[in-house]
Backbone as XML, in Angstrom:
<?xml version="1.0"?>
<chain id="A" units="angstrom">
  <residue number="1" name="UNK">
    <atom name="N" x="-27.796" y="118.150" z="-9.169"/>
    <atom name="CA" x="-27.939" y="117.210" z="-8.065"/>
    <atom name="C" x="-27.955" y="115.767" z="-8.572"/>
  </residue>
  <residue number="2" name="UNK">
    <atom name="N" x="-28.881" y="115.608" z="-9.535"/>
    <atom name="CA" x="-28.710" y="114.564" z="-10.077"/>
    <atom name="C" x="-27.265" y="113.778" z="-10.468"/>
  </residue>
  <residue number="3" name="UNK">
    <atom name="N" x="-26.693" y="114.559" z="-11.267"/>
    <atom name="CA" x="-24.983" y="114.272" z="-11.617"/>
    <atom name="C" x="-24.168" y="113.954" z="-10.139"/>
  </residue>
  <residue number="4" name="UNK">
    <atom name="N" x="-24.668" y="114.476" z="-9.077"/>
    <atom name="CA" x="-23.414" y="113.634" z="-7.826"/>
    <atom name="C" x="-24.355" y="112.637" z="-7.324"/>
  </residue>
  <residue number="5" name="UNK">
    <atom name="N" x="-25.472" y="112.370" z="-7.342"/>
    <atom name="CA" x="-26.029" y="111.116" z="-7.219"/>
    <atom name="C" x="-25.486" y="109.849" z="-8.475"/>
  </residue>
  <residue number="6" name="UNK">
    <atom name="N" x="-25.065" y="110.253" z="-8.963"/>
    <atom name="CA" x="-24.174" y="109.121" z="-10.059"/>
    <atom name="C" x="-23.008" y="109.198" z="-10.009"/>
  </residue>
  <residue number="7" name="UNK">
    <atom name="N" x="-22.326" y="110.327" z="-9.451"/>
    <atom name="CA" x="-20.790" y="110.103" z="-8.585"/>
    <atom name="C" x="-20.786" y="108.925" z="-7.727"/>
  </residue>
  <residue number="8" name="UNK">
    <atom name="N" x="-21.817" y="108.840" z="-6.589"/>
    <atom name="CA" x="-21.678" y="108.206" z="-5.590"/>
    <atom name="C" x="-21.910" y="106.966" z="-6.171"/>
  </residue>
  <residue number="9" name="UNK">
    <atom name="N" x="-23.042" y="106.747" z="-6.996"/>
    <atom name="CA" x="-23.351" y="105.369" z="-7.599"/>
    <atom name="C" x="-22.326" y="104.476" z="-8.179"/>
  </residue>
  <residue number="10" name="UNK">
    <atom name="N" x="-21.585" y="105.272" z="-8.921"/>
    <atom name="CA" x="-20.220" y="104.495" z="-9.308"/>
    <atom name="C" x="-19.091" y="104.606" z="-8.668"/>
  </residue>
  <residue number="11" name="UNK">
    <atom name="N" x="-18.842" y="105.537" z="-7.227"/>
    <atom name="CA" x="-18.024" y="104.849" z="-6.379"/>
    <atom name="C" x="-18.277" y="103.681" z="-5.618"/>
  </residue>
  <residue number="12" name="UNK">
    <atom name="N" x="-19.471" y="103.569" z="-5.586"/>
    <atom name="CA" x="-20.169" y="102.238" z="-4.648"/>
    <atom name="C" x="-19.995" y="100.807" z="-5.832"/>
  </residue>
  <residue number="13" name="UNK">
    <atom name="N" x="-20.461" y="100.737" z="-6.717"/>
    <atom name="CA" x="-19.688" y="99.913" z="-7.594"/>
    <atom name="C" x="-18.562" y="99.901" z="-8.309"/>
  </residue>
  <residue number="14" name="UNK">
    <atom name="N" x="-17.694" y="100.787" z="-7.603"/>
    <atom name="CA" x="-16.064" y="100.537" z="-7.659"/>
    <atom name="C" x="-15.090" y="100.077" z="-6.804"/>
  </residue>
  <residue number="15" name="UNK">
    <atom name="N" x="-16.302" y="99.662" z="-5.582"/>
    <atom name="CA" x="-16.161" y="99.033" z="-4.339"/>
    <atom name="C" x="-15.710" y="97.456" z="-4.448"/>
  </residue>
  <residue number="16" name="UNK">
    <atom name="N" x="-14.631" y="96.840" z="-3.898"/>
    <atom name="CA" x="-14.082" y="95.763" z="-4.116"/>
    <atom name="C" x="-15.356" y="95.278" z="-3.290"/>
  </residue>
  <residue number="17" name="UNK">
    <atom name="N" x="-15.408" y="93.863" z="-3.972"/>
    <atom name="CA" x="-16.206" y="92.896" z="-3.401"/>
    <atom name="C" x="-15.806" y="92.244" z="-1.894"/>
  </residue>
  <residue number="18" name="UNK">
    <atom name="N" x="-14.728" y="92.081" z="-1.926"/>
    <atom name="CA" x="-14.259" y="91.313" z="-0.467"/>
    <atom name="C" x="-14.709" y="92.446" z="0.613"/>
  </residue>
  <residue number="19" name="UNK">
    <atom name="N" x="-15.069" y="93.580" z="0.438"/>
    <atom name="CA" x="-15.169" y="94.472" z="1.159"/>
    <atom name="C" x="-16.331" y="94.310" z="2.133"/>
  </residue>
  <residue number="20" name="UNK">
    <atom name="N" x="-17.462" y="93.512" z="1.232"/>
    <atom name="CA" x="-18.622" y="93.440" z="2.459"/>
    <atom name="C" x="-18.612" y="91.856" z="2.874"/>
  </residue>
  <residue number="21" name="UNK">
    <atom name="N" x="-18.745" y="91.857" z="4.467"/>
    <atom name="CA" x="-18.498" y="90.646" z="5.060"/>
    <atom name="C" x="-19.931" y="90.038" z="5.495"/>
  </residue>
  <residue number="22" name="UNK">
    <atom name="N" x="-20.481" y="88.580" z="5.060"/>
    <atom name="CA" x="-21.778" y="87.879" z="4.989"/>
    <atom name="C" x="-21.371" y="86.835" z="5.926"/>
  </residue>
  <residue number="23" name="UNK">
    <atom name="N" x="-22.122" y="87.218" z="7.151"/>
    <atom name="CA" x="-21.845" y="85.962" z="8.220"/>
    <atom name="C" x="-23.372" y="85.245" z="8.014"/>
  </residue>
  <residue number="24" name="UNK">
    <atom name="N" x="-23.670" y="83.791" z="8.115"/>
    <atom name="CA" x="-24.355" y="82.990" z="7.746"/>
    <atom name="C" x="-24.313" y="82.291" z="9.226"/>
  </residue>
  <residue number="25" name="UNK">
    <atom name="N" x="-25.562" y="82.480" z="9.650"/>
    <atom name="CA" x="-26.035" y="81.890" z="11.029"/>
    <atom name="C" x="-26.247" y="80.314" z="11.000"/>
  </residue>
  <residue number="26" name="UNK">
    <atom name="N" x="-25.236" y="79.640" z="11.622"/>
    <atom name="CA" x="-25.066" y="77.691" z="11.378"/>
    <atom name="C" x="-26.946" y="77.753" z="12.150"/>
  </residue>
  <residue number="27" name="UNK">
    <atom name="N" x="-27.649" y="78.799" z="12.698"/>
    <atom name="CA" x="-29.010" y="77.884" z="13.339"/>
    <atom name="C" x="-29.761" y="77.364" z="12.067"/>
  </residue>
  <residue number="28" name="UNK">
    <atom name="N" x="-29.256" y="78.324" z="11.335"/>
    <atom name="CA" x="-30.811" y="78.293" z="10.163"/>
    <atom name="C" x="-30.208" y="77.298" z="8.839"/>
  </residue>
  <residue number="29" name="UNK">
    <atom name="N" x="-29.021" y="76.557" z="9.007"/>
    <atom name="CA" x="-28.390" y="75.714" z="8.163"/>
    <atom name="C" x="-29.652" y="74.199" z="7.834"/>
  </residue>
  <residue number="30" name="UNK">
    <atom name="N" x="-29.607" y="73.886" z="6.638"/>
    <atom name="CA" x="-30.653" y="72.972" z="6.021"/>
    <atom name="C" x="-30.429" y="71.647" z="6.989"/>
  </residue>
  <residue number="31" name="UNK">
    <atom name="N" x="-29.581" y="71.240" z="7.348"/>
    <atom name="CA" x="-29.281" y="70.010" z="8.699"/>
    <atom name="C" x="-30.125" y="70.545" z="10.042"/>
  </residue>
  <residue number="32" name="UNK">
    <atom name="N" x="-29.211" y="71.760" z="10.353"/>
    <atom name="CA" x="-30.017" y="71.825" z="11.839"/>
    <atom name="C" x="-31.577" y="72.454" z="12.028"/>
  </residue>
  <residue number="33" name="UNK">
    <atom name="N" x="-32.127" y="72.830" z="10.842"/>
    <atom name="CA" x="-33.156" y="72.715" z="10.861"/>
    <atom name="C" x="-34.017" y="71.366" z="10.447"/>
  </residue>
  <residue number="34" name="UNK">
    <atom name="N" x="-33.674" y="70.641" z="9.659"/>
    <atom name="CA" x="-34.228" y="69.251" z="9.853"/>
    <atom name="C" x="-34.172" y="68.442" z="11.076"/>
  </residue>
  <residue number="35" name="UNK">
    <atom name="N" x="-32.920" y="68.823" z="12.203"/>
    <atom name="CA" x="-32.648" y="68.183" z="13.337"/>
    <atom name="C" x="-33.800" y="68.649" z="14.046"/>
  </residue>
  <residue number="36" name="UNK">
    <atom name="N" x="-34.116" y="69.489" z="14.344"/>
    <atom name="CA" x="-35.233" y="70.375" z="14.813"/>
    <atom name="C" x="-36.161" y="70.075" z="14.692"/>
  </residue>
  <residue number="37" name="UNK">
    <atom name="N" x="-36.837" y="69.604" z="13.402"/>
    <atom name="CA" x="-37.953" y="69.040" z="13.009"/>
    <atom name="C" x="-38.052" y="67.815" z="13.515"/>
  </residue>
  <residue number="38" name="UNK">
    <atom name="N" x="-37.305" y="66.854" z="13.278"/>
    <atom name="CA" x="-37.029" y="65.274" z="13.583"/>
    <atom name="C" x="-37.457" y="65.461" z="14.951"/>
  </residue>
  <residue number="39" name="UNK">
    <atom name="N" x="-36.900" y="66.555" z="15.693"/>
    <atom name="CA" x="-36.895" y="66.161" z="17.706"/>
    <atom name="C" x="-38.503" y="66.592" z="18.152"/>
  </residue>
  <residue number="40" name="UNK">
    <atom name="N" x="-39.192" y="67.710" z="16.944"/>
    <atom name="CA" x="-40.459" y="67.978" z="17.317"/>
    <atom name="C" x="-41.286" y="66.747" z="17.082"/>
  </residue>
  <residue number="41" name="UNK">
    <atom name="N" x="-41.129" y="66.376" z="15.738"/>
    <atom name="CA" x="-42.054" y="65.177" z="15.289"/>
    <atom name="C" x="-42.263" y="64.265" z="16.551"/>
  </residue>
  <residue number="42" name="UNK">
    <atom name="N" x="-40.554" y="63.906" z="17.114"/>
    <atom name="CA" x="-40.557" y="62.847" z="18.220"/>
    <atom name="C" x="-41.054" y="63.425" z="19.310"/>
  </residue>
  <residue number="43" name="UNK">
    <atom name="N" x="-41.561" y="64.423" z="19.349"/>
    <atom name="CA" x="-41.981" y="65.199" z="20.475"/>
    <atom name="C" x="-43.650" y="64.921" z="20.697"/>
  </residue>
  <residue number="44" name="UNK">
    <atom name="N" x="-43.928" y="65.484" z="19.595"/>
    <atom name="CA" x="-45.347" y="65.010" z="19.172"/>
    <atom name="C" x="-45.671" y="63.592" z="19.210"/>
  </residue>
  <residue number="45" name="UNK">
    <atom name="N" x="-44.868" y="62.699" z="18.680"/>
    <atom name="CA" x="-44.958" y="61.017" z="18.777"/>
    <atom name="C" x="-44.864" y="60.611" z="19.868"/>
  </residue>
  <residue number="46" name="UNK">
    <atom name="N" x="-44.446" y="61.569" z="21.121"/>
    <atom name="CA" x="-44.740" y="60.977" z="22.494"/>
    <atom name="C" x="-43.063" y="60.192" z="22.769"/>
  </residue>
  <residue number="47" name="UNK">
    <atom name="N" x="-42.914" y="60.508" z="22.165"/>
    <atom name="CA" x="-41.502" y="60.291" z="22.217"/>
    <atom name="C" x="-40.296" y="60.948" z="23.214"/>
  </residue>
  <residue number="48" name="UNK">
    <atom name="N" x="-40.787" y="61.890" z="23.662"/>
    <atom name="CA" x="-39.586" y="62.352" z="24.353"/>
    <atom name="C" x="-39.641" y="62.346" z="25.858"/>
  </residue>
  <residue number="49" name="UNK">
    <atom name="N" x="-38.893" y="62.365" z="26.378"/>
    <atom name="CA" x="-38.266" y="62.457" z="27.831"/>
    <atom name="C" x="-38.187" y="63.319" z="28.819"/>
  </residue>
  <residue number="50" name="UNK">
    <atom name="N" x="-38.938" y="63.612" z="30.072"/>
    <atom name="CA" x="-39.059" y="64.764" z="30.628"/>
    <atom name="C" x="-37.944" y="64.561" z="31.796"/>
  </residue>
  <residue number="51" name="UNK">
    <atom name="N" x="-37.142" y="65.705" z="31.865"/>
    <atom name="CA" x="-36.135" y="65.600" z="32.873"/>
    <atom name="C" x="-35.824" y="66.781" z="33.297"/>
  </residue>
  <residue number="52" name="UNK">
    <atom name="N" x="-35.363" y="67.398" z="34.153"/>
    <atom name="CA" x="-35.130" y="68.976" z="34.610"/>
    <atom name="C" x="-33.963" y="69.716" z="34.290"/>
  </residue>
  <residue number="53" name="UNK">
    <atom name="N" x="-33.980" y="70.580" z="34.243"/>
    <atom name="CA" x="-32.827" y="71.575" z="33.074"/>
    <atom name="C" x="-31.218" y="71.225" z="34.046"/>
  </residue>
  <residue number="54" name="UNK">
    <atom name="N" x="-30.633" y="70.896" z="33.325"/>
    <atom name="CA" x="-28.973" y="70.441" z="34.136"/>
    <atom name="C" x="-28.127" y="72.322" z="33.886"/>
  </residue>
  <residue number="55" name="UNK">
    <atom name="N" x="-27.464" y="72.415" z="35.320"/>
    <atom name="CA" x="-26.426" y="73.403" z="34.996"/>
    <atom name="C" x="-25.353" y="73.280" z="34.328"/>
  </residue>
  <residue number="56" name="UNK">
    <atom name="N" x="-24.545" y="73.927" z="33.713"/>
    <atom name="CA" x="-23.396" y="73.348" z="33.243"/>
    <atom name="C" x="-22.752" y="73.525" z="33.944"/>
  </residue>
</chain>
């Protein structure tokens, strides 16, 4: 049993790399999370603007 558990192990690292696809979520990007921060701070600073939710 052991011996086809190391079959499989080295078909899986005989696996081309392009093969697995890494999508990277733009929310959690080092900008739009600083943007985020900046609008709370101004939020907290009394800074912001109350107005009612627009439809698109």
């Amino acid at each position: 049993m052991e011996q086809s558990n190391l079959k499989n192990n080295v078909a899986l690292k005989n696996e081309p790399h392009h093969s697995v696809k890494v999508r990277v979520d733009p929310f959690y990007s080092k900008e739009n999370l600083q943007y985020i921060r900046d609008g709370i701070a101004a939020l907290d600073a009394g800074l912001g603007v109350e107005h009612d939710i627009k439809d698109a």
